[in-house]
N, C-alpha and C positions, 0 to 999 in steps of 0.2 A: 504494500500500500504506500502511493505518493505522501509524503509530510505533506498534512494541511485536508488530506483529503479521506472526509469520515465513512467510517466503517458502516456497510451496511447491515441493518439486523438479519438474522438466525432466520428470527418467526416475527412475521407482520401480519394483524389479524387487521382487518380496516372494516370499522363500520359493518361486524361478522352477527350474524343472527341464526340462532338454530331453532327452528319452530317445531313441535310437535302439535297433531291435531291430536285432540281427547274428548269422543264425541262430536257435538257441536262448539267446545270451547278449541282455543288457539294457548299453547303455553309457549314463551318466548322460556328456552333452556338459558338458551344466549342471548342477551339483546341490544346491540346495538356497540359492540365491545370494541375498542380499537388496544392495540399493545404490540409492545415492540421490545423481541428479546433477543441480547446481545452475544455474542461468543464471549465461553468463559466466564457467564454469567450464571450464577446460583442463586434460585429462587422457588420459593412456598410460595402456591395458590392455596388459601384457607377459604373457609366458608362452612355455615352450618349444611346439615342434611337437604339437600334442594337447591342450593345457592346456584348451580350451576357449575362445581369444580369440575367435579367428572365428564361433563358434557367439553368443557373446555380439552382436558386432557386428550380424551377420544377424536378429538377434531386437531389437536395439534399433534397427536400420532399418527394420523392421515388413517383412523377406522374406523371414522366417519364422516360426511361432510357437510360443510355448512348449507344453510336455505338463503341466504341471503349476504350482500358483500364479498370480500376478498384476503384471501389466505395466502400470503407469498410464503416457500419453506427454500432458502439460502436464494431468493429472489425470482423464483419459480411458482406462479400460480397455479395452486394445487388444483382450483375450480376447474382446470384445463387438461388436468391430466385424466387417461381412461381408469379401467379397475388395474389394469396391469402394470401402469406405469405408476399408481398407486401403493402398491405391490413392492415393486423397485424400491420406493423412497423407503417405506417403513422397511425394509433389508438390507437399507445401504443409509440413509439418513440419521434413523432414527432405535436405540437401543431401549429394551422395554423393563421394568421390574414393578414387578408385582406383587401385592401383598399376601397375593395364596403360594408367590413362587412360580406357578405354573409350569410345571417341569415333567418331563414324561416319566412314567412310575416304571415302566419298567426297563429304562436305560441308564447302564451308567452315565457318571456326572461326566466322564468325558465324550461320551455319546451326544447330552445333551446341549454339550457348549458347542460342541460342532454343528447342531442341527443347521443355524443358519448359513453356512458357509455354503451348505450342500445346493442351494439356491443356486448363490455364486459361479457354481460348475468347479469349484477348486479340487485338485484331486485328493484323493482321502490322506496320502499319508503328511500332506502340508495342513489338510484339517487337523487331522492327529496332533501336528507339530505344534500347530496354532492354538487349539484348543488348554492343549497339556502348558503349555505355556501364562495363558488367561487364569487357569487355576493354580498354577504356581502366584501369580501376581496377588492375588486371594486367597493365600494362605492356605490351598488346598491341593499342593504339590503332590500327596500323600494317599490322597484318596480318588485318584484318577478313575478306578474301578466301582467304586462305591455306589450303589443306587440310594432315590433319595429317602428310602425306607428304614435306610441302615444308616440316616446321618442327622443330626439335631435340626431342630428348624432355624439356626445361625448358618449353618453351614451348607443348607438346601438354598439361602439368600443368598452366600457366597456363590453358590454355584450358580442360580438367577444372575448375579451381577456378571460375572466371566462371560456369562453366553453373550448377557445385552453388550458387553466390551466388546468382545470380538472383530465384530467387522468393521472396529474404529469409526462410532457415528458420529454424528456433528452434536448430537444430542441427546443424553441419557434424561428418558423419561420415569420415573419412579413413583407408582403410584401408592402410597402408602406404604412406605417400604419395610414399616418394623409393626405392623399393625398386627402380626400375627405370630409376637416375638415378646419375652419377657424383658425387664427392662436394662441386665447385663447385656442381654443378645443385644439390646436397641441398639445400645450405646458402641457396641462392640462394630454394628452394620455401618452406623452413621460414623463412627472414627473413618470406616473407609471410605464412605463416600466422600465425607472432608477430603480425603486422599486424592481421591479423583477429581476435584475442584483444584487441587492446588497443581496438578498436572496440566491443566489447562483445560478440562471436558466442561463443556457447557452443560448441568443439571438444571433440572424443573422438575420440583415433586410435590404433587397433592400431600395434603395432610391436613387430618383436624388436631391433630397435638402440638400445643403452643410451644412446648421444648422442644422439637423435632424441626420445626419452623424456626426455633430461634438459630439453628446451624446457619441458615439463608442468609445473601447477605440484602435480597430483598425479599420484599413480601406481599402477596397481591391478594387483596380480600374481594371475594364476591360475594354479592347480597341479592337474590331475586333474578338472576344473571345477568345481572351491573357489576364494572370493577366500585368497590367501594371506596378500597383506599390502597393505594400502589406507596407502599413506604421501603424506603434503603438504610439497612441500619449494621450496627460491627455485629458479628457474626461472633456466635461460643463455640468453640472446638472442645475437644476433648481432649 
């Protein structure tokens, strides 16, 4: 980038509306949202049950799409892409973590960090390479064989996070990442995710827990699916 000349954002939502019909009523999910998020930037979207987080989330992991306005993901209007080119972004843009984990039950963890590559067309034993390497970076060098039956639910997230790492996206999305973890695991998840901010990965994670959001170094509150209040504040680490 030219000195002088600013950076474009990640994710530009403009004037973004997600309607659902219920009955004869209209509920605006989204309505009316504009936001603009930056590389290398770490941010919590909050909000109570309804707010609109999740709808937000699902639209800027490209699965699902807006009804209304414009969605650029690294300056590319997503409104314009088919299902397949869809497809592409969330396999090469965008890395996913979940708060069930969503992990296949009967493959090993180094089975399921590869899954995504298999898209890719990459041949298996550079998967193998790649994957075994993702889980060494998460502390799980050790258990390359393990399925996730035989492994705590700390360590079923480490291996969630390796897979979303993998195909280095522009953007780790994290949807409640410790929501289904005691509060050593929590703290144990979120040290790494710190980790991965300070690498330079650009993070966005939903959350309703005020400590989990205090990691952020900003914070986007939705209310009725209105941003409420978009605040930047010093971030606690572990």
């Amino acid at each position: 980038m030219q000195t002088g000349e600013k950076e474009s954002p990640v994710i530009q939502l403009q004037n973004v509306y997600r309607t659902y019909k219920m009955g004869d009523q209209t509920l605006n999910a989204l309505d009316g949202v504009d936001l603009d998020i930056f590389r290398n930037e770490y941010v919590a979207i909050v909000g109570a049950s309804g707010s609109g987080k999740s709808t937000m989330m699902n639209i800027i992991g490209c699965l699902d799409r807006i009804s209304k306005g414009d969605y650029l993901l690294n300056g590319t209007n997503v409104g314009d892409m088919s299902e397949a080119e869809l497809a592409k972004a969330r396999n090469r843009e965008i890395g996913f973590v979940f708060q069930s984990f969503n992990l296949l039950s009967r493959a090993s963890a180094l089975k399921n960090v590869m899954q995504p590559l298999v898209y890719r067309g990459i041949p298996r034993p550079e998967r193998k390479r790649l994957a075994a390497e993702a889980l060494g970076h998460v502390g799980l060098g050790d258990r390359l064989e393990s399925r996730p039956n035989e492994m705590s639910g700390g360590q079923r997230q480490r291996v969630a996070i390796a897979r979303a790492l993998i195909g280095k996206p522009a953007i780790l999305l994290a949807d409640e990442p410790t929501g289904n973890l005691d509060s050593k695991t929590s703290s144990e998840i979120m040290g790494l995710i710190d980790q991965l901010h300070q690498t330079g990965q650009t993070i966005i994670m939903v959350t309703h827990e005020p400590d989990i959001a205090a990691h952020c170094e900003r914070v986007i509150k939705l209310t009725d699916g209105k941003i409420e209040s978009d605040i930047r504040q010093q971030a606690v680490s572990n």
